[in-house]
N, C-alpha and C positions, 0 to 999 in steps of 0.2 A: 390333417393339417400339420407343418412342419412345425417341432420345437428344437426351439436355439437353446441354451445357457451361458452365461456370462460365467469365465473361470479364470483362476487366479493363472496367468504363462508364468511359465518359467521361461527368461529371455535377457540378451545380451543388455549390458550397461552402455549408455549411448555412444562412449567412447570407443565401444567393439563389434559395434553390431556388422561392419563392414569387414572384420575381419573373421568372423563368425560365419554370415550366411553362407551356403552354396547352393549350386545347384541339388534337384532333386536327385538323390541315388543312383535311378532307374534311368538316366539318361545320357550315361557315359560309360564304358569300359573300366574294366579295372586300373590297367596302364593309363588311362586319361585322368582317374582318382588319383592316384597317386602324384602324378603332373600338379594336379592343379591345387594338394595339398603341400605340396614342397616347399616346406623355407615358412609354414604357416602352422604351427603348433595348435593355434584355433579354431581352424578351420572345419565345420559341423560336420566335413564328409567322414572324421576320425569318430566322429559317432555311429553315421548314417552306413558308412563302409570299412567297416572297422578290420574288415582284412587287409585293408594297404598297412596297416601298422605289422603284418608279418610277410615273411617272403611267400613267393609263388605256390610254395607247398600245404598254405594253410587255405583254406578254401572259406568261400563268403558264406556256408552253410555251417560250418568248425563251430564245432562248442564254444572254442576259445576264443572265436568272433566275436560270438553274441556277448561273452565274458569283459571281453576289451570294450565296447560298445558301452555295455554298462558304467565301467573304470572312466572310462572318458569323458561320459555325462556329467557324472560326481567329480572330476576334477574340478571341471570347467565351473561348478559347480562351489565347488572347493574354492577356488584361487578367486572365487567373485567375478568372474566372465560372465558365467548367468547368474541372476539373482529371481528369487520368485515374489512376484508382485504382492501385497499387503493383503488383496480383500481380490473378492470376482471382479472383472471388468470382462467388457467387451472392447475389440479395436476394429480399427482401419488398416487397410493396408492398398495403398494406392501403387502400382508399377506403370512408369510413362518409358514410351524407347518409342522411337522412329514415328514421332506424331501423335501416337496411339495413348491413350489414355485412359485406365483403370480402377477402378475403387472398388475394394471387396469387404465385407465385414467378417473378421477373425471372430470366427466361436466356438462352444462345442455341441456337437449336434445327437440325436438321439438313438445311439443302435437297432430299438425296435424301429424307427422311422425307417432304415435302410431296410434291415427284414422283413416290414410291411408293405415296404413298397410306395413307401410316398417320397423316401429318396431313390429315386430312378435311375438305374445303369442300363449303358447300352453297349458293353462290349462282356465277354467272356473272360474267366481268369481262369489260370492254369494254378493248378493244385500248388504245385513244388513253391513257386512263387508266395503264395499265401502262406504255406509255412514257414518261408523264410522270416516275412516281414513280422508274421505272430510270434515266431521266437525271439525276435528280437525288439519287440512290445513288450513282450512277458519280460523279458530280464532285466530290459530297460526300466522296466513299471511307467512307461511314459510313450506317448503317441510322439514320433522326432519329425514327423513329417508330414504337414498339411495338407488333406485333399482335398483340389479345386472344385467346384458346384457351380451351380447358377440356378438363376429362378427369372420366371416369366418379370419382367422387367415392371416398376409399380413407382410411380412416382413420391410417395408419400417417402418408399425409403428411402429413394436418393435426396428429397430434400433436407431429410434427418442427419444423412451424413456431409452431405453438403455444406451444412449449416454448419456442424462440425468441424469440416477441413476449412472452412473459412475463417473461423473464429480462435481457434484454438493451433501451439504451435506445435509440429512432427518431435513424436523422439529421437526417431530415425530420419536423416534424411542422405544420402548417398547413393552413389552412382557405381553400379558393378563392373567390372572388366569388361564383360560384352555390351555397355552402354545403357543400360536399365538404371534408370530413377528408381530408387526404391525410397518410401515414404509410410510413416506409420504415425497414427497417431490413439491413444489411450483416450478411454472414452470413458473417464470414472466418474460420470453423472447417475445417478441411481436411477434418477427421472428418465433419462435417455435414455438410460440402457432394459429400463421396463416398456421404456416406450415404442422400441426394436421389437422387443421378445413379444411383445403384445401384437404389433404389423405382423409379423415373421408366423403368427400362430394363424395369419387369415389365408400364407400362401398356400395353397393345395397341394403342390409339387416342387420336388428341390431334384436337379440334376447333376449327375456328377461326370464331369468337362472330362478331371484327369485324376486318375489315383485309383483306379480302381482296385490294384489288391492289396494298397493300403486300405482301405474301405472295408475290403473284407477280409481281410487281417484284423480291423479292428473290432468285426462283429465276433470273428473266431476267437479273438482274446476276452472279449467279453463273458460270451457262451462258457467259457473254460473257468475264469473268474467267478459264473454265479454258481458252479457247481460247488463253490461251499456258501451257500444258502447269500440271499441277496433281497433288499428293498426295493432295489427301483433308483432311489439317490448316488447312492455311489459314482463316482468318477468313471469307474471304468462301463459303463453304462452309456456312455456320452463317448464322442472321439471327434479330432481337430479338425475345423475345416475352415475354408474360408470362402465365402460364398459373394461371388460376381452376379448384377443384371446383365440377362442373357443379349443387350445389345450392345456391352463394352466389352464381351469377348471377341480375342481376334483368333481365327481361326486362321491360320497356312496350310498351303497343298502338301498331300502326303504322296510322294512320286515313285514310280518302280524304274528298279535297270534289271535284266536280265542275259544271264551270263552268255547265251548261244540262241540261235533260230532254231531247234529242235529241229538237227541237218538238213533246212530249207536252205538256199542262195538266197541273197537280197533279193532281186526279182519276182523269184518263186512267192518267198516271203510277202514283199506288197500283193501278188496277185491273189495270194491266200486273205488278206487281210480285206480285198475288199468283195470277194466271191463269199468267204468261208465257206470253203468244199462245197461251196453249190446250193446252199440253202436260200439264198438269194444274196444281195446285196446290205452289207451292215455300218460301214465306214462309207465315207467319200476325202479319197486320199488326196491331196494337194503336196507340192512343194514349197516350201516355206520362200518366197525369193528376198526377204529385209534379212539385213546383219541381225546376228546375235541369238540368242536363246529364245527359243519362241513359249510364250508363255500364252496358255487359252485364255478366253476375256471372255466365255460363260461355260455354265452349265453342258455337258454332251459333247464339248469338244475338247479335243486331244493333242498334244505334242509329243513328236517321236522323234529321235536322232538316234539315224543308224549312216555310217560310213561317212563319216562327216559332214553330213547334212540333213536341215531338219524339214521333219513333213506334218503337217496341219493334218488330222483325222478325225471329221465331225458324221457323230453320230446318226441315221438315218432315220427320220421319228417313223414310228410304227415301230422302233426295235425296244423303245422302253415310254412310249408313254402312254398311260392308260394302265399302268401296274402298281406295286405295292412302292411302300415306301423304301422297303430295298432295294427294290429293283431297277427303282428309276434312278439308283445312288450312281456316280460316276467311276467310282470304285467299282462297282457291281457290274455296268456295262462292258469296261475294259476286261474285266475278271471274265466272263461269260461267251462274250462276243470276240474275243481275241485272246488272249492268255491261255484259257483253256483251249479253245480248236484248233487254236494255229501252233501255238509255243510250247503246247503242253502238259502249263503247269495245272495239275486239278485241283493240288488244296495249296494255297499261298501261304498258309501256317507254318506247313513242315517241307517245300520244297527248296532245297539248297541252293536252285537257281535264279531263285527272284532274290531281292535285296529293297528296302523301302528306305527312300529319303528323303526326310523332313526338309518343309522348305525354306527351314531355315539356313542351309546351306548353301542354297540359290542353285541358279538351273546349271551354272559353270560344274558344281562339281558333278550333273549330269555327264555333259561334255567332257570331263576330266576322264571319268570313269568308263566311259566308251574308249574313249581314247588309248588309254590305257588297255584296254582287252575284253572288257563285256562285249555283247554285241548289241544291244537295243537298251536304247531306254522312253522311258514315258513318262510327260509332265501334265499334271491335272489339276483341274479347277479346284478352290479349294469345297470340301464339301459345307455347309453351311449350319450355322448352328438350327434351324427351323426342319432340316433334314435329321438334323442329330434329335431334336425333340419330339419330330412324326415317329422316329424308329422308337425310342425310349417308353411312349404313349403307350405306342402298340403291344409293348411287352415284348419287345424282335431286338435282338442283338445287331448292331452294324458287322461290318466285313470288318477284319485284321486291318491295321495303319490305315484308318478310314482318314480320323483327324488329326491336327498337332498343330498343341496350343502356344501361344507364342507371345509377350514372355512365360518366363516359367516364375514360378516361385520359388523364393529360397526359403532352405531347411534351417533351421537356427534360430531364426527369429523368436518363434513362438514354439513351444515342448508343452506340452498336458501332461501333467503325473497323473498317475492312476490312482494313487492312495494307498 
């Protein structure tokens, strides 16, 4: 059963909270950190990427990184940008943008619950990654960046927090640069906040959306922490998260371009795609004939724009259904049924020629980017969070840029000290 704890944040004072949060680390280039820190002394990224504070020669892995990082927390710190809360609480943190409407509860959750398996990942992390974010836990002594969750959806919590956002008014309440409501409200009822921990201990499974080598960064920090002997209580035992009902996540299409036809001609190319070297028939290809970016409207169908114009390519059933839950993924069919036999690419990990984009960028800058000189791209359904929870179950990792969640959360708000 999953356990919460209610802890004291360390977070901005209401007059700064907007000029504090940012986006998560891991979702921008360094050159766009630095952009979007400019002219903002406050801004969490001088925590979260504490290499844009030195020129190009210092690398995000640099001792003097994690050093700055540190210095920068305690500033903010320092000058009263953050203050740390009196006593434990639990919060809210609602993000509204483009209709959509979210509520998650801000806590911190239990490290052996991730290593036993009752908080659920479904993607793979890459070693180098995890050390970066644990070095920079360690030095910080503080968790800088919330990882998103969810759990099978229950009515009893959403009426507790309901009741909540109804009754009581946001610390936070402002609107980000890309058009995000962000809203927060402190929940320092002792009664409620036992009242949470108490629901929260009946859910069976907790799943984690996005964060995953925060997640395991933060069990590595811990593991490292108990090796001078440890209770159980301690802070660093627990790490930040904030946890969504899995029907007010929004999930967006995670789409490919790739650079070339692995030397096929267009022609060749469709006739590969709907043959596949002869093993029968796997696509049934169309030409898009309405204006604009074509965007699939279910499961197993496909959007392609190659030489400026776009082709509908839906899936043949017999080629995934009646499989596993990967396999029937739409990720997984394009990967399998095309990508690989026609294009080339065998692992999407490590080949230089594919490139994944979030759909929060919309299907133009598909089109952009053909335009400009890749040769194919592909738009896909987005995959859904009941697919992300079959694979999770299973104990099966999803494919590389399966999902991408949308809004994101900002870093700053809420910091976990370690102790």
């Amino acid at each position: 059963m999953a356990v919460i704890k209610a802890f004291r944040a360390i977070r901005p004072s209401e007059d700064m909270a907007h000029r504090v949060a940012a986006l998560p680390y891991d979702v921008m280039s360094r050159e766009e950190a630095v952009e979007m820190a400019s002219g903002n002394e406050y801004s969490f990224l001088r925590v979260d990427r504490p290499e844009i504070e030195f020129d190009s020669g210092v690398s995000f892995d640099n001792p003097l990184a994690y050093k700055k990082a540190s210095e920068n927390l305690k500033g903010l710190m320092a000058q009263g940008v953050l203050e740390k809360d009196p006593t434990d609480y639990l919060y809210i943190y609602q993000l509204e943008s483009e209709g959509y409407s979210q509520a998650g509860l801000v806590t911190c959750l239990a490290v052996d619950d991730y290593l036993e398996g009752v908080i659920k990942k479904h993607e793979h992390t890459r070693q180098d990654k995890e050390l970066d974010r644990t070095k920079h836990i360690l030095e910080c002594n503080a968790h800088t960046g919330p990882i998103l969750l969810f759990y099978r959806e229950q009515r009893d919590i959403g009426e507790v927090m309901e009741q909540w956002m109804r009754t009581k008014i946001p610390v936070y309440d402002f609107v980000s640069e890309d058009g995000v409501a962000h809203r927060v409200w402190v929940i320092d009822s002792r009664e409620v906040v036992q009242k949470l921990i108490g629901i929260f201990g009946g859910v069976d499974s907790l799943y984690i959306a996005d964060g995953h080598h925060r997640c395991a960064a933060a069990a590595r920090a811990c593991l490292e922490r108990r090796k001078g002997g440890y209770s159980g209580d301690e802070e660093f035992n627990f790490f930040l998260g904030v946890i969504f009902p899995h029907n007010e996540l929004r999930v967006l299409d995670y789409n490919r371009i790739v650079d070339d036809l692995n030397g096929l001609g267009k022609e060749e190319f469709l006739q590969k795609i709907i043959s596949n070297t002869g093993t029968g028939p796997l696509f049934e290809v169309s030409p898009v004939e309405v204006t604009g970016a074509y965007r699939p409207q279910n499961k197993h169908s496909f959007g392609m724009y190659i030489e400026d114009r776009w082709y509908r390519l839906d899936s043949i059933p017999g080629t995934w259904d009646k499989k596993g839950p990967i396999e029937r993924l739409d990720v997984s069919i394009l990967q399998k049924n095309l990508l690989n036999p026609v294009l080339g690419i065998k692992d999407p990990r490590t080949d230089k020629r594919i490139e994944f984009i979030g759909g929060i960028r919309g299907l133009e800058e598909l089109e952009r980017r053909v335009d400009r000189g890749a040769a194919v791209a592909f738009s896909l359904y987005p995959t859904s969070i009941k697919d992300l929870m079959d694979v999770a179950d299973a104990g099966l990792v999803m494919p590389p840029k399966s999902t991408w969640f949308e809004p994101k959360l900002r870093s700053g708000l809420f910091v976990h000290y370690l102790g």
